[in-house]
C-alpha positions as CSV (number, residue, x, y, z in Angstrom):
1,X,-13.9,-49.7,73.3
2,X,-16.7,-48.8,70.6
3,X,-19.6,-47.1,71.6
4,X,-20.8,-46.1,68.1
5,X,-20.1,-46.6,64.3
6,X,-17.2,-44.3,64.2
7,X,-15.4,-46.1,66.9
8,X,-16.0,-49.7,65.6
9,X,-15.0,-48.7,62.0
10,X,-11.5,-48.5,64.1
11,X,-12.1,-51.5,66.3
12,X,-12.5,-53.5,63.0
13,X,-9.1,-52.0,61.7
14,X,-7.6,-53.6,65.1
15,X,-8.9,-57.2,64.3
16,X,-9.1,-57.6,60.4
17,X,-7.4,-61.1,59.3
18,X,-7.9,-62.4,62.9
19,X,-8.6,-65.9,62.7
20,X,-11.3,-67.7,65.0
21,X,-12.7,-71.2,65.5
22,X,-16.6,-71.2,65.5
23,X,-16.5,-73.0,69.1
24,X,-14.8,-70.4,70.3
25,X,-17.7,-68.0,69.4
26,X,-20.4,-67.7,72.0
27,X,-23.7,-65.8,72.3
28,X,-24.9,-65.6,75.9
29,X,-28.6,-64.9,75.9
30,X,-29.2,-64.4,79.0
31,X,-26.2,-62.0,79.7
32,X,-27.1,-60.1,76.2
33,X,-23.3,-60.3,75.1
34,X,-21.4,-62.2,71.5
35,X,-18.1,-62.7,72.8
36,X,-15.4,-64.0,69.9
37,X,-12.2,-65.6,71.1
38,X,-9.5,-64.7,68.5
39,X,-5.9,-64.5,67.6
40,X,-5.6,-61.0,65.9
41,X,-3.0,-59.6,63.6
42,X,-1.3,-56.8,65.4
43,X,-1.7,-54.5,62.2
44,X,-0.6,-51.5,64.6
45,X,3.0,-52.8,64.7
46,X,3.0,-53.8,61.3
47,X,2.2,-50.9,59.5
48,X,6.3,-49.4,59.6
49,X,8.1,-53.0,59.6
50,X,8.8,-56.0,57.4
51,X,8.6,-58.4,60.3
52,X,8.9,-60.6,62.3
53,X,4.9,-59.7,62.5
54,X,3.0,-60.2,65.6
55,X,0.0,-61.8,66.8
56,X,-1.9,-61.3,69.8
57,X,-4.7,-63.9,71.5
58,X,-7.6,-61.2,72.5
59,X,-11.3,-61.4,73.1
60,X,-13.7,-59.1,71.4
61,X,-17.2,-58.6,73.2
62,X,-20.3,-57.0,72.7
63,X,-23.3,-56.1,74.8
64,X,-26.5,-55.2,74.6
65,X,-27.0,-57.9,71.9
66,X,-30.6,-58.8,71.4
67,X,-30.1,-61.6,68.6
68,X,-27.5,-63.2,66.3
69,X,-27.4,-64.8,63.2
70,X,-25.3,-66.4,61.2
71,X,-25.7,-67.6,57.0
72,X,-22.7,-69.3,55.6
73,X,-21.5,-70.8,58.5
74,X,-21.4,-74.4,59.8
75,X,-21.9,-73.7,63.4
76,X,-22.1,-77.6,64.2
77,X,-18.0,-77.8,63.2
78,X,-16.4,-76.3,66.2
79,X,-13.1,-76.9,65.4
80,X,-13.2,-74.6,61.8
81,X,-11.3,-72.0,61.7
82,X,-12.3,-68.6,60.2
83,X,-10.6,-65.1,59.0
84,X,-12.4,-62.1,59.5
85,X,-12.1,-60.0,57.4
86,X,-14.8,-56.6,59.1
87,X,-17.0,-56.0,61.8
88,X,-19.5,-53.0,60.4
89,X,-22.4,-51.4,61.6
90,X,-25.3,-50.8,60.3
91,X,-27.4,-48.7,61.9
92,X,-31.4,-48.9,62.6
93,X,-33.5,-47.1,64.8
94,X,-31.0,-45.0,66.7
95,X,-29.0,-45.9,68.9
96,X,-30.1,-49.8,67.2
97,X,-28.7,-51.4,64.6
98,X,-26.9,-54.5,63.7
99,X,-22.7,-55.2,63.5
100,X,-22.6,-57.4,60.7
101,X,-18.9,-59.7,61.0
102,X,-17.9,-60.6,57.7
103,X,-15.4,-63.7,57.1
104,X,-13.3,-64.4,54.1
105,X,-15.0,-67.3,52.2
106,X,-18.2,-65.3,52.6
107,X,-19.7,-66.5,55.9
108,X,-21.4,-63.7,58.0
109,X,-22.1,-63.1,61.5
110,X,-25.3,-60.4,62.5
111,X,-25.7,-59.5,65.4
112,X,-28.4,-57.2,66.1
113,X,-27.8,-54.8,69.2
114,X,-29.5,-52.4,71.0
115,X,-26.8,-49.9,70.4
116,X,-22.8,-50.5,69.7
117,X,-21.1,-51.7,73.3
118,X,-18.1,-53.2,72.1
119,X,-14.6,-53.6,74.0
120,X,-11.0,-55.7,72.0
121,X,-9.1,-56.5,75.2
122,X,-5.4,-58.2,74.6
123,X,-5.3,-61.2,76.8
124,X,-1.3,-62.3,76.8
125,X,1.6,-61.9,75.4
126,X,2.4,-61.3,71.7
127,X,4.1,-64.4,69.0
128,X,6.3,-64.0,66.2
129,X,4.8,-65.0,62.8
130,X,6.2,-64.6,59.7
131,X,3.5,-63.7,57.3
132,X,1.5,-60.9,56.8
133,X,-1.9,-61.2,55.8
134,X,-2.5,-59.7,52.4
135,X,-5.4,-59.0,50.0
136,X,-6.0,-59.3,46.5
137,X,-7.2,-56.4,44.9
């Protein structure tokens, strides 16, 4: 769970180089909540090994969300698949703000909160892939 700045800074950690389609991101007005369906990277297993890695289908959430945009994304192509890369906050009138998801390619996400409710939940089992994600410098 992240319930302020601090604690998504290590939510983020959890789902960097998770990949998502965009139809499998959905903002639910009425409810007030972004949830993303994703296959993350278990980087908390990885960290000591050389593989096989892991990869885990889990669905991130947040409440209390007022608005969301996007700029960089084509919304309209469902089936695209995306690699985030952060999830940040950036803080407004406390406890408001907005937690900004950034996507390699340079696609972003905003969604503007009321204050950081957030919750990663694991929804199966783990798969074997070989690769590790890894960044230029």
């Amino acid at each position: 769970m992240a319930l302020d700045g601090e604690d998504l800074a290590v939510l983020s950690s959890c789902v960097q180089d998770a990949v998502v389609k965009i139809g499998e991101i959905r903002w639910l007005r009425r409810e007030k909540r972004l949830v993303l369906a994703l296959n993350r990277f278990v980087w908390e297993e990885a960290a000591a090994g050389s593989g096989p890695f892991e990869r885990r289908r889990s669905a991130l959430h947040f409440d209390r969300v007022v608005s969301v945009q996007s700029k960089g994304l084509a919304l309209d192509d469902v089936g695209a698949v995306l690699e985030l890369l952060a999830v940040v906050f950036e803080p407004g009138e406390e406890p408001s703000g907005v937690v900004e998801f950034a996507f390699a390619g340079g696609g972003t996400l905003r969604a503007t909160v009321e204050c950081v409710e957030a919750q990663l939940t694991d929804l199966g089992a783990a798969w074997a892939t070989a690769k590790k994600p890894a960044h230029g410098e």
